[in-house]
TIMI-2910 file (N, C-alpha, C, CB; in pm, 1 decimal, decimal comma, always signed):
<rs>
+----------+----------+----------+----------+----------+----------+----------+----------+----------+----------+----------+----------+------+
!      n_x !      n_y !      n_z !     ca_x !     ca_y !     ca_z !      c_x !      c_y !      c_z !     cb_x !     cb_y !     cb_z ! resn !
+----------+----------+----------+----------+----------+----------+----------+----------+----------+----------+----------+----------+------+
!  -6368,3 !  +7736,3 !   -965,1 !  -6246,9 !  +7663,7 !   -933,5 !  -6275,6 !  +7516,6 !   -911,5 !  -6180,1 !  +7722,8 !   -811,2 !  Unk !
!  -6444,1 !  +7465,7 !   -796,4 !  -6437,7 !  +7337,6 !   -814,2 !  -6546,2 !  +7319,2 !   -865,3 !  -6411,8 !  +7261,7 !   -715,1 !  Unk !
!  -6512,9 !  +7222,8 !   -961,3 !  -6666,1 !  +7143,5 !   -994,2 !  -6715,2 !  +7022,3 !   -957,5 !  -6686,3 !  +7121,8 !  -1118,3 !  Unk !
!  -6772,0 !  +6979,6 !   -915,4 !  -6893,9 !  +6889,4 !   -827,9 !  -6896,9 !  +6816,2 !   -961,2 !  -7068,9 !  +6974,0 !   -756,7 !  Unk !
!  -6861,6 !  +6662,5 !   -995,4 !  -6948,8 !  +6546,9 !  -1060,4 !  -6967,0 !  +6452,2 !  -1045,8 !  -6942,6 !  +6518,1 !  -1141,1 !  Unk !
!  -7044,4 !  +6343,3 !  -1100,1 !  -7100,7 !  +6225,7 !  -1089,6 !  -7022,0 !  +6139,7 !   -918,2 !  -7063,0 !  +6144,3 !  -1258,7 !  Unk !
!  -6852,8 !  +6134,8 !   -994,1 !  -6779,9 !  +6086,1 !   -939,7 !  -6659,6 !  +6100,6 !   -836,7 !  -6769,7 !  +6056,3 !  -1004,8 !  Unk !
!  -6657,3 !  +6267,8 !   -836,6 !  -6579,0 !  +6367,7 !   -814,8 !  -6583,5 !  +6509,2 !   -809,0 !  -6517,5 !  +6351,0 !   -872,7 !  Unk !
!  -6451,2 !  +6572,8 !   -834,3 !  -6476,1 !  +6713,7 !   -869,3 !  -6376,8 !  +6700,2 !   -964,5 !  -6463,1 !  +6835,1 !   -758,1 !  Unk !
!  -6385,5 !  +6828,4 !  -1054,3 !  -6296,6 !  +6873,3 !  -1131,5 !  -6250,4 !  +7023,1 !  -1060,8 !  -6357,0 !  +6875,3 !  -1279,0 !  Unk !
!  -6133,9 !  +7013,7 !  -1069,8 !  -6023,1 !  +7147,8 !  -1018,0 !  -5986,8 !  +7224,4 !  -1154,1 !  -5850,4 !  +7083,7 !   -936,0 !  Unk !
!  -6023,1 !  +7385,0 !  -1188,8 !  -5879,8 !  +7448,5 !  -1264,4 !  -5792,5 !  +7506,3 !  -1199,5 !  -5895,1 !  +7546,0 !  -1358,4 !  Unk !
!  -5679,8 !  +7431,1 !  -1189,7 !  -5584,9 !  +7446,9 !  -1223,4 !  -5462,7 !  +7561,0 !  -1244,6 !  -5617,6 !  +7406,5 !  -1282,9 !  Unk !
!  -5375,6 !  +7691,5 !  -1219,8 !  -5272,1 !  +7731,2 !  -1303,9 !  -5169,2 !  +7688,3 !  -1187,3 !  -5274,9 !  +7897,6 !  -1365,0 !  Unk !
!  -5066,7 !  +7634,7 !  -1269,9 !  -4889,3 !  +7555,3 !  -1259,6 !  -4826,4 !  +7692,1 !  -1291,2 !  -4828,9 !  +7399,7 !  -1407,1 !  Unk !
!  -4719,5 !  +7704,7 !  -1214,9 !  -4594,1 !  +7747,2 !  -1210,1 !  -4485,0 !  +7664,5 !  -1212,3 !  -4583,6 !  +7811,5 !  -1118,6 !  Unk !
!  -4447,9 !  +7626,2 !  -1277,4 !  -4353,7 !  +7549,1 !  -1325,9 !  -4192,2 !  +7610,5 !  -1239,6 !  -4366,1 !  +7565,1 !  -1506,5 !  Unk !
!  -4109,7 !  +7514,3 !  -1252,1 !  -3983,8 !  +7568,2 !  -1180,8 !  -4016,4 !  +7684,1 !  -1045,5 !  -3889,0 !  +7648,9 !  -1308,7 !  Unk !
!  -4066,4 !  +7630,7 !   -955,4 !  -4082,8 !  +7716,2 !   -825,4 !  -3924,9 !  +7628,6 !   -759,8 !  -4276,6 !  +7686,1 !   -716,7 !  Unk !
!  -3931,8 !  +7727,0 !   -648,0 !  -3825,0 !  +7705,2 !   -552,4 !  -3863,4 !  +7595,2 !   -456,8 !  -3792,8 !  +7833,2 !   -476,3 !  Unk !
!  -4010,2 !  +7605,5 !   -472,9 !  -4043,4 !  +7441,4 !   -400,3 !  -4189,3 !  +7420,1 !   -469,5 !  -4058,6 !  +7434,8 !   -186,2 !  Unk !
!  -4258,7 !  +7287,4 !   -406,0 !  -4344,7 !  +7272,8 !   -453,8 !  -4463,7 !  +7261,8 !   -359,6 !  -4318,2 !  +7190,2 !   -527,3 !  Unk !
!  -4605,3 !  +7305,2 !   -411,0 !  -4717,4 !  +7300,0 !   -328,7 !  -4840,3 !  +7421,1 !   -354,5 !  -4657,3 !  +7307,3 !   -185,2 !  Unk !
!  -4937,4 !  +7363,8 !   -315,0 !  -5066,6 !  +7451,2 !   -337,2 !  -5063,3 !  +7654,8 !   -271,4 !  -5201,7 !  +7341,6 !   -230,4 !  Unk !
!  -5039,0 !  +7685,6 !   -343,9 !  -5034,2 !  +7820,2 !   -311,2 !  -5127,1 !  +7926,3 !   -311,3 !  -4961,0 !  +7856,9 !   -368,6 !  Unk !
!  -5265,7 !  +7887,9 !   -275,6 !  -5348,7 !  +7998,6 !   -310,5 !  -5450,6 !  +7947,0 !   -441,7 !  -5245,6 !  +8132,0 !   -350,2 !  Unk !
!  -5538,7 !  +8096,3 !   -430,5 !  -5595,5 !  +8092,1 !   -579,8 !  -5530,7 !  +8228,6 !   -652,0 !  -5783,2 !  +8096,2 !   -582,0 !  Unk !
!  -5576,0 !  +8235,1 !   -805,2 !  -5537,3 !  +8336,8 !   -892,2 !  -5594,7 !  +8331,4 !  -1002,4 !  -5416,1 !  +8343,5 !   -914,8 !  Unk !
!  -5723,3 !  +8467,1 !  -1013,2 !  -5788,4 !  +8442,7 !  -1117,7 !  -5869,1 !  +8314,5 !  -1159,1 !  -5709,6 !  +8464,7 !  -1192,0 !  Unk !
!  -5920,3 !  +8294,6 !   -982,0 !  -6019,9 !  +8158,4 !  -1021,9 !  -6002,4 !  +8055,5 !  -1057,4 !  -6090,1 !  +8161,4 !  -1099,1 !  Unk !
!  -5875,4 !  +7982,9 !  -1025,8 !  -5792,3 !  +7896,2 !  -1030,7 !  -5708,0 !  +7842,9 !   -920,6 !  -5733,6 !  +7931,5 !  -1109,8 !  Unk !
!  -5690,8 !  +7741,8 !   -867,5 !  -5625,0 !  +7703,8 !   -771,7 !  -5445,1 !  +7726,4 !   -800,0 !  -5678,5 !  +7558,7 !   -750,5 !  Unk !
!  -5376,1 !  +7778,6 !   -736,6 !  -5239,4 !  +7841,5 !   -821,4 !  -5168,0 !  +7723,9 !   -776,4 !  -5158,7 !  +8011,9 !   -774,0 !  Unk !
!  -5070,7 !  +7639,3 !   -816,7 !  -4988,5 !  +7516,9 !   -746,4 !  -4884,0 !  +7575,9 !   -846,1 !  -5045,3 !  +7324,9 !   -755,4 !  Unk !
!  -4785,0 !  +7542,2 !   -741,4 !  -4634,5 !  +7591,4 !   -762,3 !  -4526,5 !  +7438,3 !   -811,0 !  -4574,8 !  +7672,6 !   -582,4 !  Unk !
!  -4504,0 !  +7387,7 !   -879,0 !  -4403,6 !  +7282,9 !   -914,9 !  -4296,9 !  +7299,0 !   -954,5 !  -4431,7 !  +7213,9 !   -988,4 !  Unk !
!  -4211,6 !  +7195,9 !   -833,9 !  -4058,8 !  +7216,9 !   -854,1 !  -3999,9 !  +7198,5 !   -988,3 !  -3985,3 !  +7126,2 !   -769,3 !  Unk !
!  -4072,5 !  +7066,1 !  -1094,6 !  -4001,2 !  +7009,3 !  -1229,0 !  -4036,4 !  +7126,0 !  -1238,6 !  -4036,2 !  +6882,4 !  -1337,0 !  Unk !
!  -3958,0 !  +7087,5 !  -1406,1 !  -3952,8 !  +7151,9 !  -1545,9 !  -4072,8 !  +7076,0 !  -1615,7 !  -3796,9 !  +7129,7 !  -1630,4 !  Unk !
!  -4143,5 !  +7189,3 !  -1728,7 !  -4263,5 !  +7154,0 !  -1757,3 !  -4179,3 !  +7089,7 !  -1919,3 !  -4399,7 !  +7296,1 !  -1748,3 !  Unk !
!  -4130,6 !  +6968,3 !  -1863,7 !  -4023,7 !  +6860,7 !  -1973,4 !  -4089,4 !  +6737,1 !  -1922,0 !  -3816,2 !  +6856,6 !  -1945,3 !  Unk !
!  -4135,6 !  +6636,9 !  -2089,2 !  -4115,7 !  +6448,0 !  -2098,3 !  -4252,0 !  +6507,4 !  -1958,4 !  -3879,9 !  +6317,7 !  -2035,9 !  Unk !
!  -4324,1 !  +6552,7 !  -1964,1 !  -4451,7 !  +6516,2 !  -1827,4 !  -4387,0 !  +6540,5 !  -1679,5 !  -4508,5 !  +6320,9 !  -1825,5 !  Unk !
!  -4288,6 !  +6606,5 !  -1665,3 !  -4211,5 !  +6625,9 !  -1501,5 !  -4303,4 !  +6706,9 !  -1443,2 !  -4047,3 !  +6707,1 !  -1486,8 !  Unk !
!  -4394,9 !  +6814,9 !  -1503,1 !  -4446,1 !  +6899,2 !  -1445,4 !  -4596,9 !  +6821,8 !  -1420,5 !  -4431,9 !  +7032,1 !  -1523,4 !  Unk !
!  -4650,8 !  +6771,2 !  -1549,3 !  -4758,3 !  +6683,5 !  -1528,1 !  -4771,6 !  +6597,4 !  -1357,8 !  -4735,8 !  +6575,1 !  -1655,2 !  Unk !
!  -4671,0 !  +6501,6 !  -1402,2 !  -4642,3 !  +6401,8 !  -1275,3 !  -4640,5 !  +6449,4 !  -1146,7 !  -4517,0 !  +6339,4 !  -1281,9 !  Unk !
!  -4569,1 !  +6538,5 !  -1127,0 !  -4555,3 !  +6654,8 !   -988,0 !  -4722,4 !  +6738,5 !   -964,7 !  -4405,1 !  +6812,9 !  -1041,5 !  Unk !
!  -4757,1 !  +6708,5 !  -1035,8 !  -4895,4 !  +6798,3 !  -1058,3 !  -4991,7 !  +6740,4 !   -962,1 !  -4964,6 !  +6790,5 !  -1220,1 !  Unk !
!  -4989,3 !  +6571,9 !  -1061,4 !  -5047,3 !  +6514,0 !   -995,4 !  -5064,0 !  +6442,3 !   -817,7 !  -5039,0 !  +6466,4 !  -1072,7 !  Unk !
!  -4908,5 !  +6454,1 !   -803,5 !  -4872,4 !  +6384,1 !   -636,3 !  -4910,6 !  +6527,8 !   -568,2 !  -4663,5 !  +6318,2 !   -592,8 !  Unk !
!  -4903,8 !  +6644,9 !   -587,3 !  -4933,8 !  +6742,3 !   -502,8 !  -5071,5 !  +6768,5 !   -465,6 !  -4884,6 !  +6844,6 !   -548,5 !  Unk !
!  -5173,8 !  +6748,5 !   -614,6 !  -5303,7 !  +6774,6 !   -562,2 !  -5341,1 !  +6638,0 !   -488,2 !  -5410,1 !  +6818,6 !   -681,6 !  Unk !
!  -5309,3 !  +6506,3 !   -501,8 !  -5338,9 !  +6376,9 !   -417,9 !  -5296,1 !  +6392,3 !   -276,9 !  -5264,9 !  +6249,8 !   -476,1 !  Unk !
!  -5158,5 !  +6483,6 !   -256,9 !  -5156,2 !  +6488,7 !   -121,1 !  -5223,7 !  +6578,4 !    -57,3 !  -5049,3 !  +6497,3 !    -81,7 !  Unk !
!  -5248,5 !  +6709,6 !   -102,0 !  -5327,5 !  +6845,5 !    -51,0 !  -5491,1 !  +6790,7 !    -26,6 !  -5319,4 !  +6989,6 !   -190,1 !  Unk !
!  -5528,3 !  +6655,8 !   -130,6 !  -5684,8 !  +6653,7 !   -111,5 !  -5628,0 !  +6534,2 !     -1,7 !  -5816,4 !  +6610,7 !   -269,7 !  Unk !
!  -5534,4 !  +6457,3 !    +28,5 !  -5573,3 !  +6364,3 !    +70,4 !  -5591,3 !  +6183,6 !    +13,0 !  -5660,7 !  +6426,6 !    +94,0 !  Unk !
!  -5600,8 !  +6160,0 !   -121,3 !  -5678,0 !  +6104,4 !   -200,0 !  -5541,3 !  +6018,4 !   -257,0 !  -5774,7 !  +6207,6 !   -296,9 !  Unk !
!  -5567,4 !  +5905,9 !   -329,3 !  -5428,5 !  +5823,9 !   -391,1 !  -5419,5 !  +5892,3 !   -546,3 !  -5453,2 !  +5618,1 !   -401,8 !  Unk !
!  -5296,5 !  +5895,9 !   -537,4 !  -5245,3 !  +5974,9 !   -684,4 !  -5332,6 !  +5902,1 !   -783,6 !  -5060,9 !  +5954,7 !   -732,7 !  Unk !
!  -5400,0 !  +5776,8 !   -781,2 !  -5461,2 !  +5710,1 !   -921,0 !  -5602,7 !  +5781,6 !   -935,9 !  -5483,6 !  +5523,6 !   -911,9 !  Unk !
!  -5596,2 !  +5844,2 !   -826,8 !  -5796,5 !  +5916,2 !   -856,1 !  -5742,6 !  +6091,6 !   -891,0 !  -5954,7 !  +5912,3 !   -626,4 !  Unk !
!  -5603,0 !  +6101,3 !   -915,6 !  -5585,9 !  +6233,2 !   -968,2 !  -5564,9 !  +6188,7 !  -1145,5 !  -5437,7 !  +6320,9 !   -881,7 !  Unk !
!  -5641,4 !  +6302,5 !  -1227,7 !  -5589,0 !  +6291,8 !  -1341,0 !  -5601,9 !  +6414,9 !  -1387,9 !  -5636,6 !  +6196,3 !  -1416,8 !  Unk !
!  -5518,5 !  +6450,1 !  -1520,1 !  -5522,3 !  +6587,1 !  -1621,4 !  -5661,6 !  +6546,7 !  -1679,1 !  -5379,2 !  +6605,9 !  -1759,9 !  Unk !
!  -5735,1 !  +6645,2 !  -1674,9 !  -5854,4 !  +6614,9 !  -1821,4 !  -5876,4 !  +6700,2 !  -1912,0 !  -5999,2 !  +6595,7 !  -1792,5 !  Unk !
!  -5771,2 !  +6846,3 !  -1876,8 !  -5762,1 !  +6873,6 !  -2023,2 !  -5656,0 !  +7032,7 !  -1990,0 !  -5955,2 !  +6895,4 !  -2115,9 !  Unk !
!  -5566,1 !  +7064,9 !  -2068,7 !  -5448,4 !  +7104,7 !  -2050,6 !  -5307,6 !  +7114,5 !  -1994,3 !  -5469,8 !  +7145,8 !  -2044,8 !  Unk !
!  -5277,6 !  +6979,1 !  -2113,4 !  -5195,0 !  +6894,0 !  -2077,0 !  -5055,4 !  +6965,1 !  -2083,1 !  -5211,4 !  +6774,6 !  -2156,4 !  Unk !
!  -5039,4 !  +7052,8 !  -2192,1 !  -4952,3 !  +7078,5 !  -2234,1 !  -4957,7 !  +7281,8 !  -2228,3 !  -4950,6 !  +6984,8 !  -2365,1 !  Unk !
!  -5081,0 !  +7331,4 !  -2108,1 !  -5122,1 !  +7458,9 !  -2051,7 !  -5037,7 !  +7461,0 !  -1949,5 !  -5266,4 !  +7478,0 !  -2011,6 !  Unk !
!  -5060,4 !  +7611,1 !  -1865,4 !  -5016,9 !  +7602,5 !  -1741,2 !  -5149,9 !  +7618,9 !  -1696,9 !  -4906,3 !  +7696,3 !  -1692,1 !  Unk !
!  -5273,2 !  +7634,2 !  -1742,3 !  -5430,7 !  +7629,8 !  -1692,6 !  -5451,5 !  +7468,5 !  -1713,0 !  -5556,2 !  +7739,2 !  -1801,0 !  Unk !
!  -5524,8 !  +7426,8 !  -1633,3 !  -5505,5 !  +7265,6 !  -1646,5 !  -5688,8 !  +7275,0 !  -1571,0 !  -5325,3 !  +7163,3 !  -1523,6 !  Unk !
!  -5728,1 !  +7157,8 !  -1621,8 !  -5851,9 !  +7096,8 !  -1557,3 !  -5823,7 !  +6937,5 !  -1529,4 !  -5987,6 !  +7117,6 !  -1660,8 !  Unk !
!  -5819,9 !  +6961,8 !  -1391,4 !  -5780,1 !  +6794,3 !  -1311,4 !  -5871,7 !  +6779,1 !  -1264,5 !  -5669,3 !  +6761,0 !  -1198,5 !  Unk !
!  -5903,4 !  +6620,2 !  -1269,0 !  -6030,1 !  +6566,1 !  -1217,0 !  -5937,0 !  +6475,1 !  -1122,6 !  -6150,1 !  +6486,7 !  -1335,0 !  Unk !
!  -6084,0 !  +6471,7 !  -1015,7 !  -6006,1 !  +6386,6 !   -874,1 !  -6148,8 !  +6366,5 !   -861,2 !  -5894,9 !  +6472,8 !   -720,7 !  Unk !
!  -6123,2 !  +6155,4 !   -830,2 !  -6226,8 !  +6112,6 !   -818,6 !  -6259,4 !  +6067,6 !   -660,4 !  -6231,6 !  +6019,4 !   -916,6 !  Unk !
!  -6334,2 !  +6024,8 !   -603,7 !  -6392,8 !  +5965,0 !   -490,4 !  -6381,5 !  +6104,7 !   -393,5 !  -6306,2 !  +5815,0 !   -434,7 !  Unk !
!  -6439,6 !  +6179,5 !   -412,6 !  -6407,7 !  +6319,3 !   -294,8 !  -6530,9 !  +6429,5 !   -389,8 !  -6170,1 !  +6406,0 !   -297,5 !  Unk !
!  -6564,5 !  +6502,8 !   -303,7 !  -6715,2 !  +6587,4 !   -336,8 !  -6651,0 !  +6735,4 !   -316,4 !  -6874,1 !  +6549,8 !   -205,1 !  Unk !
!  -6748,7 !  +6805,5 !   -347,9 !  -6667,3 !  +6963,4 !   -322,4 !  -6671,2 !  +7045,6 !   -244,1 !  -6678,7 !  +7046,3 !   -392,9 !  Unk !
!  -6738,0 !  +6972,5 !    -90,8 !  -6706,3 !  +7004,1 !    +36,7 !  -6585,7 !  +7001,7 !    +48,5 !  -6757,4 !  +6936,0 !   +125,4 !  Unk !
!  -6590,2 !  +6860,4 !    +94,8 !  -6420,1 !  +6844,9 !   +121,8 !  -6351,4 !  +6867,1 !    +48,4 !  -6363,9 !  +6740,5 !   +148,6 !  Unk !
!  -6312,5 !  +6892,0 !    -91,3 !  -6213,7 !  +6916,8 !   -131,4 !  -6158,7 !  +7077,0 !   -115,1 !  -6227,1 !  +6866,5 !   -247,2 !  Unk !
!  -6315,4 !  +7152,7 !    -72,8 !  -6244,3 !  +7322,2 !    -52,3 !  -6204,3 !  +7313,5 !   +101,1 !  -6378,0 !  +7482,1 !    -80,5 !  Unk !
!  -6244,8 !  +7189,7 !   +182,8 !  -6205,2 !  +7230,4 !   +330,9 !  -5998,1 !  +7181,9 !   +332,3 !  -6336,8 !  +7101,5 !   +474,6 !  Unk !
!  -6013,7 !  +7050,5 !   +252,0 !  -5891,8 !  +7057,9 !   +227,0 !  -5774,2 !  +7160,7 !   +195,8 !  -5899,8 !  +7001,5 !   +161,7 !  Unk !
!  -5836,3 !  +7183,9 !    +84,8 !  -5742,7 !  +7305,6 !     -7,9 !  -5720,7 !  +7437,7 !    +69,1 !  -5827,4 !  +7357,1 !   -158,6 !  Unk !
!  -5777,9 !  +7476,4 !   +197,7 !  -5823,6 !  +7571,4 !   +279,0 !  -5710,1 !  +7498,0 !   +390,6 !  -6007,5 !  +7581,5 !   +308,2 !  Unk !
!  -5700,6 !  +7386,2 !   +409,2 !  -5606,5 !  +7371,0 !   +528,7 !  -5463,2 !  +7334,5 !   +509,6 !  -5657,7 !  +7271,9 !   +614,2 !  Unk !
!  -5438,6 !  +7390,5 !   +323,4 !  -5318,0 !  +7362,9 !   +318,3 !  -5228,5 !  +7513,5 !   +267,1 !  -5310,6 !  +7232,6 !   +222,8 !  Unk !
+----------+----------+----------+----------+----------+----------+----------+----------+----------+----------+----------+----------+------+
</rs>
């Protein structure tokens, strides 16, 4: 689920698109499960993707990015300046 690099970690990822609200829900199948309110429409689900894991780690939305399944509901997001201590103590206190 996290990977440890140079600069960061990388997170996978699975989106639920159209939840009744939005926010980190667990894991599933080795994946961090996040629930988003958009529609996975024009990047709504992308964008929401991104402000949820910046607030759950803590971190400014510009050190969250997609790095690869953009257009998945399995996604690999990289989040930079944060190691993979903290990012599981985070993800654990939300």
């Amino acid at each position: 689920m996290i990977e440890s690099t140079d600069n960061g970690v990388i997170l996978t990822v699975r989106v639920i698109p159209r939840a009744a609200t939005s926010g980190v829900a667990g894991m599933r199948a080795d994946a961090l499960l996040v629930r988003l309110h958009a529609p996975p429409v024009e990047g709504a689900a992308n964008a929401e993707l991104i402000e949820v894991i910046a607030s759950a780690l803590k971190v400014p939305k510009r050190a969250v990015t997609i790095a690869s399944g953009e257009r998945s509901r399995v996604k690999r997001v990289r989040v930079a300046g944060i190691d993979e201590v903290t990012a599981e103590l985070r993800l654990s206190g939300t």
